[in-house]
C-alpha positions, 0 to 999 in steps of 0.5 A: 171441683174448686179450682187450684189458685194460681201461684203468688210471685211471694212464693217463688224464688227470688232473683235470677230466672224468677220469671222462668220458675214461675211460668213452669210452676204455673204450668204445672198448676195447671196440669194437675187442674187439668187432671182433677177436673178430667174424666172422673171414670177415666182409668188412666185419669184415675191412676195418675190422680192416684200416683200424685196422690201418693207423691204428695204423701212421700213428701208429707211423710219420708224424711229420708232423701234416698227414698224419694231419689229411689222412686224418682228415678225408677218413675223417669227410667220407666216412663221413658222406657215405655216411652220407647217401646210404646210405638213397636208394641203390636211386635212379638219380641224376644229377650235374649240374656246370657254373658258379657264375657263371651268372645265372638270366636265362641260357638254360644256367640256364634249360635246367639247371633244366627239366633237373632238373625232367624228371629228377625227372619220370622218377623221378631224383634230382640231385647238384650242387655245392650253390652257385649258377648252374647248380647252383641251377638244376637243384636248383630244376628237381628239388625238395629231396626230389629234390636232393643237395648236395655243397658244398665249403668255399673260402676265399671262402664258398661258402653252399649255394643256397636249395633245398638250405640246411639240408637233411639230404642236403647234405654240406659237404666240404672236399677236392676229391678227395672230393667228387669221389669222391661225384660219380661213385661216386654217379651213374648218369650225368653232366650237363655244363653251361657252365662255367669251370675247375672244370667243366672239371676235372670234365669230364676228372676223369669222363672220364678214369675211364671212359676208364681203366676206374677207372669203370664206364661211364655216359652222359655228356651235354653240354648246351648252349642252342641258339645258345651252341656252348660244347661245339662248340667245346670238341670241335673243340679235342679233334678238332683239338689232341689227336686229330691229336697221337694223345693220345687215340683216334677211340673217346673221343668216343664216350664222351660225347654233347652235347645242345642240348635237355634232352628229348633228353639225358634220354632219353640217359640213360634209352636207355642203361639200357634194356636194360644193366644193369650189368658186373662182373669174375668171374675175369678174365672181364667180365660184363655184366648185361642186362634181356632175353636176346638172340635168337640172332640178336642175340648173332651180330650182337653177336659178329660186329660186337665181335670186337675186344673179346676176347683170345680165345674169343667173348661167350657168354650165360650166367646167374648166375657162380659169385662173384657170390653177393654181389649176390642181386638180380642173380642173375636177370638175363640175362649176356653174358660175354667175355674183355676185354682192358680197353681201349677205353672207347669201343669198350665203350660203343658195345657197350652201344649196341648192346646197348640196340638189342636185347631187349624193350620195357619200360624198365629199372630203373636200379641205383646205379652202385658202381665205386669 
């Protein structure tokens, strides 16, 4: 591959710190030499070839500024966000959403923080908002060594709570839609508390990556404090306004769970890793990981009562697949493997219930959850 030629001195700015501009464009020259002239089957050298690609195409092509400030800045927020979270990777997390509006001498706030603390008991960390109300709560319930925040910059300031100020695993994020994108690419599950509109449109924006398959699946669990019925009433909308309407299936409710005591929403979370592990596509193919192999007479009840599962064919148990060499350390884990026809989220999760009702007796060990 030709070499890139260093930068002639004509081409730099003149004048006052001429000498540091061109040591950090040299710098950067020979970065990108470095990288063309990588590892050409490297995969993380491929991706990054192709995204300078496409930033030497938005300058070749867009005229319009915002757009490059739009890209440029959900680059930096990601990149440090992943940054961040990189070195606590192998630990389960939880995100907690729910309003910022709540007092402490509510009883939600009250729950959320007894929430995190039996969280960060079990050996979980928290992400919230980083704000008040419910997500101080449940920052105070598990601890700053346990605590992720993920603030966002409003036009009314939004400071992040006590427990988390000042912390190095606190992001400030100034898009929605990647704050969003770390609450659920990060989480083994979600935590749903009373809320205004911004909890409700974390409640759907979870729900609705699930449903699609844009999200692997994950417990889903409301809490509410006994007497308050917040959720009761918010399923009573989904069974009387969109289920009648069929705008959304029997099988969607299924795919969240609402509690009204925060011992039982822990175990929730915990029962749903007890036996699934995690699922991948291999040529086609789903593949779910398992902690324990199941009996013959567990995959036959499995076969029988998910059927409606395939296209074709029958779940077989297998281990290991040819392509996926790229996670060694779930090599060894039991695989059930069938021909999905990639709908119905809440059929699959009722699967992966049923799944968590088989096997052995120790439970498992949770792994982060990277579906997007």
């Amino acid at each position: 591959m030709s070499k890139i030629s260093t930068i002639p001195h004509s081409s730099l700015p003149s004048g006052k710190g001429k000498g540091s501009s061109l040591h950090g464009a040299q710098a950067l020259v020979d970065k990108v030499e470095a990288l063309l002239s990588g590892e050409q089957h490297d995969p993380k050298t491929m991706l990054v070839r192709e995204m300078l690609a496409g930033v030497l195409k938005l300058h070749e092509q867009s005229d319009d500024i915002l757009d490059i400030k739009i890209l440029s800045r959900a680059l930096k927020e990601l990149r440090y966000a992943f940054h961040v979270f990189q070195p606590y990777r192998h630990c389960p997390k939880v995100s907690i959403f729910g309003s910022a509006r709540t007092p402490s001498s509510d009883p939600n706030f009250q729950m959320a923080a007894r929430f995190g603390k039996l969280l960060s008991e079990r050996g979980f960390m928290v992400i919230t908002g980083a704000g008040p109300g419910i997500m101080d709560a449940g920052h105070q319930g598990a601890g700053k060594e346990h605590s992720f925040g993920v603030n966002i910059m409003l036009p009314f300031e939004q400071t992040a709570n006590p427990t988390i100020a000042d912390d190095p695993k606190l992001v400030h994020l100034k898009y929605f839609f990647t704050r969003k994108l770390l609450f659920v690419r990060e989480a083994n599950a979600t935590a749903l508390f009373p809320g205004g509109v911004g909890t409700m449109d974390e409640a759907f924006e979870v729900l609705t990556l699930v449903q699609t398959g844009k999200s692997h699946p994950v417990p889903i669990v409301c809490l509410e404090a006994p007497g308050t019925a917040y959720w009761e009433h918010w399923v009573k909308f989904l069974k009387e306004q969109l289920l009648p309407r069929g705008l959304i299936s029997d099988s969607d409710l299924y795919l969240f769970k609402v509690f009204d005591h925060e011992e039982a929403a822990v175990r929730e979370i915990q029962q749903f890793y007890r036996n699934y592990h995690s699922l991948r596509y291999v040529d086609g193919k789903l593949v779910i990981r398992i902690q324990f192999a199941l009996t013959q007479e567990e995959l036959e009840r499995i076969r029988l009562e998910f059927q409606d599962l395939l296209i074709s064919g029958t779940i077989t148990q297998e281990g290991s697949l040819h392509g996926e060499e790229d996670e060694p350390d779930l090599l060894h884990l039991p695989r059930l493997v069938l021909n999905h026809h990639r709908r119905n989220a809440g059929r699959l999760r009722q699967f992966i219930d049923c799944l968590n009702t088989c096997g052995g007796e120790t439970p498992a060990k949770l792994s982060p959850v990277r579906s997007l």
